[in-house]
C-alpha positions as CSV (number, residue, x, y, z in Angstrom):
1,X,0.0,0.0,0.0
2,X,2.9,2.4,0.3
3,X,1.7,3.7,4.1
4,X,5.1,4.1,6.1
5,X,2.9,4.7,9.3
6,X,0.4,4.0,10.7
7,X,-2.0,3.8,14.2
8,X,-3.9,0.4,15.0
9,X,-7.3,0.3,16.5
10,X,-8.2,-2.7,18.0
11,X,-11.8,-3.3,18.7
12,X,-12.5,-6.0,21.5
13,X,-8.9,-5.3,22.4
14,X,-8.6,-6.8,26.0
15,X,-5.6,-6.5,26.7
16,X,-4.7,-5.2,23.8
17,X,-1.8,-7.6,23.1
18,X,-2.4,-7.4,19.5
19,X,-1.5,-3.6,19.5
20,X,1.9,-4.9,19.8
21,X,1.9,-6.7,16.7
22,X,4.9,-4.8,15.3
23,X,6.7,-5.4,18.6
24,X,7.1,-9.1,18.3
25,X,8.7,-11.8,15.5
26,X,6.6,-14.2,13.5
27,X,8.3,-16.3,11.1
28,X,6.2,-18.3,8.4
29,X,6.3,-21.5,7.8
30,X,7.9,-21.1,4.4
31,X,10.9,-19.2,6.4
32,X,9.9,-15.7,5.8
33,X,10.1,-13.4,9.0
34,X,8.0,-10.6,10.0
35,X,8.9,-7.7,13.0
36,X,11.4,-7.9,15.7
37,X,13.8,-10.8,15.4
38,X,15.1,-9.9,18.7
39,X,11.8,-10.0,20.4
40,X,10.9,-11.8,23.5
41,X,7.4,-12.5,21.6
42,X,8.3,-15.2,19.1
43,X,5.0,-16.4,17.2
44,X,4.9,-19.3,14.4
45,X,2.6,-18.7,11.7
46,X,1.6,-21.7,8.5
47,X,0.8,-20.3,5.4
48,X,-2.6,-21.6,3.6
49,X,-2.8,-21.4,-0.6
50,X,-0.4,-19.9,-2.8
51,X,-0.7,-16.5,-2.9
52,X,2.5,-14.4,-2.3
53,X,3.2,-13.2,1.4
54,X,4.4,-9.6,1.3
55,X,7.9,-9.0,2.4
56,X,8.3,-5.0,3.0
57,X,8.7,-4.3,6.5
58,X,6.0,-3.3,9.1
59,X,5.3,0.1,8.6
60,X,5.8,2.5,11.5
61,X,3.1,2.3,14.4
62,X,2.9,5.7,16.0
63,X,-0.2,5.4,17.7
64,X,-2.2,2.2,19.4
65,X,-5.5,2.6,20.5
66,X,-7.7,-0.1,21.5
67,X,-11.7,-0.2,23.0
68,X,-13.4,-2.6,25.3
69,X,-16.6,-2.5,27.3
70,X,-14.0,-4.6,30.2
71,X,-10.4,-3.9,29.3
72,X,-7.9,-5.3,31.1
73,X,-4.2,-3.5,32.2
74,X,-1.5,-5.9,32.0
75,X,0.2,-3.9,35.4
76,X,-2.6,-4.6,37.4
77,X,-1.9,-7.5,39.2
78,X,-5.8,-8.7,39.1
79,X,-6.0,-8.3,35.5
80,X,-2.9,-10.2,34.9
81,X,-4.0,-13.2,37.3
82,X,-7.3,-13.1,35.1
83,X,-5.8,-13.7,31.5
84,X,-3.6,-16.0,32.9
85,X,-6.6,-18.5,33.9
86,X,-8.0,-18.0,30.3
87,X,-5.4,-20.7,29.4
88,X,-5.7,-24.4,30.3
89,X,-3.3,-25.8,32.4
90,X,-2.0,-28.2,30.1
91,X,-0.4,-25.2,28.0
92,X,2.8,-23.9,28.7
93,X,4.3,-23.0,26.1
94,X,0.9,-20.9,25.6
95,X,1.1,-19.9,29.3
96,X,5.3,-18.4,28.4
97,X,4.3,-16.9,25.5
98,X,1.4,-15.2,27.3
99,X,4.1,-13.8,30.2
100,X,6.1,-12.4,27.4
101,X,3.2,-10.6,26.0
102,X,1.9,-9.1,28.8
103,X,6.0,-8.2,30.4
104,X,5.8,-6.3,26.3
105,X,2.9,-4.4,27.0
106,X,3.7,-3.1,30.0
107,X,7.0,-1.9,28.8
108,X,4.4,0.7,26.6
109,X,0.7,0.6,27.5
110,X,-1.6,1.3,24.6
111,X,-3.9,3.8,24.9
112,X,-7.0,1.6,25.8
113,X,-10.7,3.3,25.8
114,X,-13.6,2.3,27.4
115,X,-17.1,1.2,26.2
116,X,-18.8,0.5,22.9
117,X,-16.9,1.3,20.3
118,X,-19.6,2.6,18.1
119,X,-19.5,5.6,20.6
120,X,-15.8,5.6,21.4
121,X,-14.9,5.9,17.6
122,X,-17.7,7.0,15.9
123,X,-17.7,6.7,12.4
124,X,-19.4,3.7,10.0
125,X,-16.2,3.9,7.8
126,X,-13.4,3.1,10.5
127,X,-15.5,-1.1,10.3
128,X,-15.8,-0.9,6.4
129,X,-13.4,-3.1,4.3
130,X,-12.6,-0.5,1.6
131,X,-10.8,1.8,4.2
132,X,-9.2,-0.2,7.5
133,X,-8.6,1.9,10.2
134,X,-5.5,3.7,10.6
135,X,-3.4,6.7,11.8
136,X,-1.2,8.3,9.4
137,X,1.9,10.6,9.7
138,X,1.0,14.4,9.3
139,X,4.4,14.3,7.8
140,X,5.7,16.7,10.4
141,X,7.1,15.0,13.2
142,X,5.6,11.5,13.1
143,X,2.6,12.5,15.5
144,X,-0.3,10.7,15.0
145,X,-3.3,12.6,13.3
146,X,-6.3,13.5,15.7
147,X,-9.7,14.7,15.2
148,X,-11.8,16.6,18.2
149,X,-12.3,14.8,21.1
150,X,-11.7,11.0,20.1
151,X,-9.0,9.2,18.1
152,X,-10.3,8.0,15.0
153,X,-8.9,7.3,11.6
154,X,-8.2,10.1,8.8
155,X,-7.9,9.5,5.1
156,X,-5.9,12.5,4.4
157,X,-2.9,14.0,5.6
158,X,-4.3,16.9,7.4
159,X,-7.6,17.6,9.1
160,X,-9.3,19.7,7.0
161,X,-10.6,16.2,5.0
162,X,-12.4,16.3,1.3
163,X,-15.9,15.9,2.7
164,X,-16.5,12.6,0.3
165,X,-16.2,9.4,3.0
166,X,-18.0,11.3,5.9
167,X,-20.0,14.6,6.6
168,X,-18.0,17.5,7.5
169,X,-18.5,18.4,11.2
170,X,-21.2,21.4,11.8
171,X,-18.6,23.6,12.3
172,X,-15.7,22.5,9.5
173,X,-12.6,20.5,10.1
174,X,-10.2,21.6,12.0
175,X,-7.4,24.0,10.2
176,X,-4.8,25.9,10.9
177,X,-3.6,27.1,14.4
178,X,-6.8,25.2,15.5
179,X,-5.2,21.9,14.6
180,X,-1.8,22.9,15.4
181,X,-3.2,23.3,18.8
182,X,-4.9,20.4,18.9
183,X,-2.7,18.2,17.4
184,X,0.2,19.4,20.1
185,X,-2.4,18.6,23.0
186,X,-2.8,15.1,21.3
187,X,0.7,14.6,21.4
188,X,1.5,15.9,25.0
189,X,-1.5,14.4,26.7
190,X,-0.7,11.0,25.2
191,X,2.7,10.7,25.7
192,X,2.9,12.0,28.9
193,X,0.2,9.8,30.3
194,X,2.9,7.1,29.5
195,X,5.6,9.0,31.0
196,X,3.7,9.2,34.2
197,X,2.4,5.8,34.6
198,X,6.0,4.4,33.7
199,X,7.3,6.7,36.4
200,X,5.0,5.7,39.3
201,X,5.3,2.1,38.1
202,X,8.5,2.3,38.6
203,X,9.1,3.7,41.6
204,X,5.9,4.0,43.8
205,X,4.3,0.5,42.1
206,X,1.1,2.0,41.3
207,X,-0.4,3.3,38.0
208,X,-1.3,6.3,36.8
209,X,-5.1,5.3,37.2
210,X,-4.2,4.1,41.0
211,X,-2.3,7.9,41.6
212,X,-6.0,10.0,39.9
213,X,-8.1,7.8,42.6
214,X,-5.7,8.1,45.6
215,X,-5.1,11.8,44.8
216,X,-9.3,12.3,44.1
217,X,-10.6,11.1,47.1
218,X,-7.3,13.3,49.2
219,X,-9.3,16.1,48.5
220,X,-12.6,15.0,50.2
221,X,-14.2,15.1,53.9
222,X,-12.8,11.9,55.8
223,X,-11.2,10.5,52.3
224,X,-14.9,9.8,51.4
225,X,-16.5,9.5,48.1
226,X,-19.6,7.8,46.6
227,X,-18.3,6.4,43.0
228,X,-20.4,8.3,41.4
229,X,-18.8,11.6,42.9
230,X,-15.9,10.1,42.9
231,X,-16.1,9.0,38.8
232,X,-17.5,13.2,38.8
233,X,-14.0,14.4,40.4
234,X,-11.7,12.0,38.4
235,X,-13.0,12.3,35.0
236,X,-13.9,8.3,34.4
237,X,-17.5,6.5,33.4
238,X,-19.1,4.8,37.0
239,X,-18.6,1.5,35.5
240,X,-14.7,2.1,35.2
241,X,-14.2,3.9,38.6
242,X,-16.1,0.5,40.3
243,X,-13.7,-2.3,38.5
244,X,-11.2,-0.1,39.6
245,X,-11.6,0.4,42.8
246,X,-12.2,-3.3,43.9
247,X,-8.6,-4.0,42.6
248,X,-7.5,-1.7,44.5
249,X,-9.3,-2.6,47.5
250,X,-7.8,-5.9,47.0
251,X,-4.5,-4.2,47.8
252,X,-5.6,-2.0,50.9
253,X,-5.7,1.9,49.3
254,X,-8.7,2.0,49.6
255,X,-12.2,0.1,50.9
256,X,-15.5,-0.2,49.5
257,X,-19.1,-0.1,51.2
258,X,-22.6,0.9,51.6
259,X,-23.0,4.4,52.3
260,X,-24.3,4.8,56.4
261,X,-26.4,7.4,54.9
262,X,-27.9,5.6,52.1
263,X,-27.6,1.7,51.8
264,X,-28.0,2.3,47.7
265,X,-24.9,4.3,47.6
266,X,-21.9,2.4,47.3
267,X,-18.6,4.6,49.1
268,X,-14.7,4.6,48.4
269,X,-12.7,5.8,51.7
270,X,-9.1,6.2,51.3
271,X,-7.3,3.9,53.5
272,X,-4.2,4.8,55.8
273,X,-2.3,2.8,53.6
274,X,-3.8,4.5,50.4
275,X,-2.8,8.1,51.8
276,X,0.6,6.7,52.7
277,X,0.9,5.9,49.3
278,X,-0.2,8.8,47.5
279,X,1.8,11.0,49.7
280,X,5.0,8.9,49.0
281,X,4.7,8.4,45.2
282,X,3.8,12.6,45.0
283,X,7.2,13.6,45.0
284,X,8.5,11.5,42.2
285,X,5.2,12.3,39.9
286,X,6.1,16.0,41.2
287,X,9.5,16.0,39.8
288,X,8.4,14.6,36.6
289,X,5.9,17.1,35.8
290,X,8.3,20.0,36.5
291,X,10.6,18.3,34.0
292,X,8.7,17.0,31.6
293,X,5.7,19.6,31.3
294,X,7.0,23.3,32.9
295,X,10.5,22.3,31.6
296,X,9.8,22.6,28.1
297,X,7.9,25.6,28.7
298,X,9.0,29.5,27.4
299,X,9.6,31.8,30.1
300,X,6.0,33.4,30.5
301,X,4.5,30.8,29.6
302,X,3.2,29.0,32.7
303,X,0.4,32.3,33.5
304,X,-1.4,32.3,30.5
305,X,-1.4,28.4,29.5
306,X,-2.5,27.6,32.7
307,X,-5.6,31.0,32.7
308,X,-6.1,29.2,28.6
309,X,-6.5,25.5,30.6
310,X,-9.0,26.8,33.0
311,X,-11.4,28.0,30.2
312,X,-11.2,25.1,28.0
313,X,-11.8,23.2,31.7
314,X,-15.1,25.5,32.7
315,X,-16.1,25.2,29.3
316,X,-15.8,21.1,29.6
317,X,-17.7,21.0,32.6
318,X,-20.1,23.5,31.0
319,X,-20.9,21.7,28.1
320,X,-19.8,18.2,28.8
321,X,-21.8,15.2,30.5
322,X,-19.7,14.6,34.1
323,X,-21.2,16.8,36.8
324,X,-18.6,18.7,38.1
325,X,-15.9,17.9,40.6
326,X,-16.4,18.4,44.3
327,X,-13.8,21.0,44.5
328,X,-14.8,23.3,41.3
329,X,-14.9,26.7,42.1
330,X,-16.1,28.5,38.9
331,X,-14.4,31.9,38.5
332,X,-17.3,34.7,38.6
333,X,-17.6,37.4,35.8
């Protein structure tokens, strides 16, 4: 096809294991090989009829984005005790292959969204066979392309589009310093997200998703939250916020109940173990925002970005469909 990069969706991703396809080595069983020869992921594949198998490279991946109704992350240690009794016993080489995957994807966790994908990435054409789903290169700086508000694919290689596989938006494509903007949020949001979660793996051994709980119910009366505030303050769906917070229970940061107040209400209390947490990770993820974020900032930068932030944030919480966080103080005028 000529396409030197490219972004995978998966749909029905789990784990999304298969995001990492370029990641990994397959050889064919007429001897061709396919990816990373030096892989940990080594994968066998026969060839059936006698058409040609094509033997260009994988093309660049610069963005992986997968959608579940359930995902499951590979660093959470109930997740990864789950896939592994997917397999029969009687498996191992399936059951070593499957610790390989999952010790790849955690190197780099895709970006993995949650709920139907109809909704997530909206769009008839990203299912139909005359146009698969992909990412491509602006031809900038490798960044993947991005429409407002979800990641979906784009035929073209800016966002302005021709209008002839989909109806323009109401108010045009995005163009000029409107994508430039947008496209350098993309970029930052995405890979910084990594940078964080790697970092508080690393060296607190929680996730970025563990850190936006802990730090979300810090802020409330007695460490207290019903989910549903709780989903409100951290930006999540209800359904996400309640899978998560049971593995975490599992591990002490936090506990789950009935509310005192209202048996119907199910309530997240931040443990002492949770806070201790928290309050030791903070420092590392501290000194990786000033780094990573306000380092790369111009000198007089940080006042404005941050009064340009809080307006696209009212305007969010204006206009979006999360009630607004516990601790959102509009500013008057």
């Amino acid at each position: 096809m000529g396409v030197n990069a490219v972004g995978l969706i998966d749909v029905g991703c789990s784990a999304g294991l298969n995001l990492n396809v370029d990641r990994v080595g397959i050889t064919h069983s007429n001897g061709q090989s396919l990816g990373d020869p030096s892989s940990a992921v080594q994968l066998s594949s026969s060839i059936v009829g006698d058409r040609p198998i094509p033997t260009r490279a994988m093309p660049k991946v610069l963005a992986r984005v997968g959608v579940d109704l359930d995902r499951v992350d590979v660093t959470d240690a109930d997740d990864a005790r789950w896939l592994r009794t997917c397999l029969w016993p009687d498996q191992p080489e399936r059951a070593a292959r499957l610790e390989a995957e999952m010790a790849l994807a955690a190197t780099a966790p895709p970006l993995l969204l949650h709920g139907d994908a109809v909704e997530v990435v909206p769009g008839d054409h990203l299912l139909s066979a005359d146009q698969p789903p992909s990412l491509p290169s602006n031809g900038n700086d490798g960044a993947p392309q991005s429409c407002a508000r979800r990641p979906r694919a784009v035929s073209s290689g800016d966002m302005s589009r021709n209008g002839k596989t989909s109806p323009a938006p109401a108010g045009g494509w995005l163009e000029g310093d409107e994508q430039r903007a947008w496209l350098a949020y993309i970029r930052v949001q995405l890979r910084l997200a990594y940078e964080m979660n790697r970092q508080l793996l690393a060296c607190s051994g929680m996730s970025l998703p563990d850190y936006d709980v802990l730090t979300g119910l810090s802020v409330a009366e007695g460490g207290r939250m019903s989910i549903t505030v709780l989903a409100a303050q951290i930006g999540w769906e209800r359904s996400r916020v309640s899978h998560h917070v049971r593995r975490m229970s599992a591990r002490g940061l936090v506990t789950c109940g009935l509310s005192a107040a209202d048996r119907r209400v199910t309530e997240v209390t931040l443990t002492a173990r949770g806070r201790q947490a928290q309050q030791e990770a903070a420092a590392g993820h501290v000194d990786l925002v000033r780094r990573l974020f306000f380092g790369g900032l111009p000198e007089g930068h940080v006042g404005p970005l941050g009064e340009a932030l809080e307006s696209v944030y009212a305007n969010i919480i204006k206009q979006g469909s999360l009630p607004p966080p516990v601790d959102w103080h509009p500013a008057e005028g």
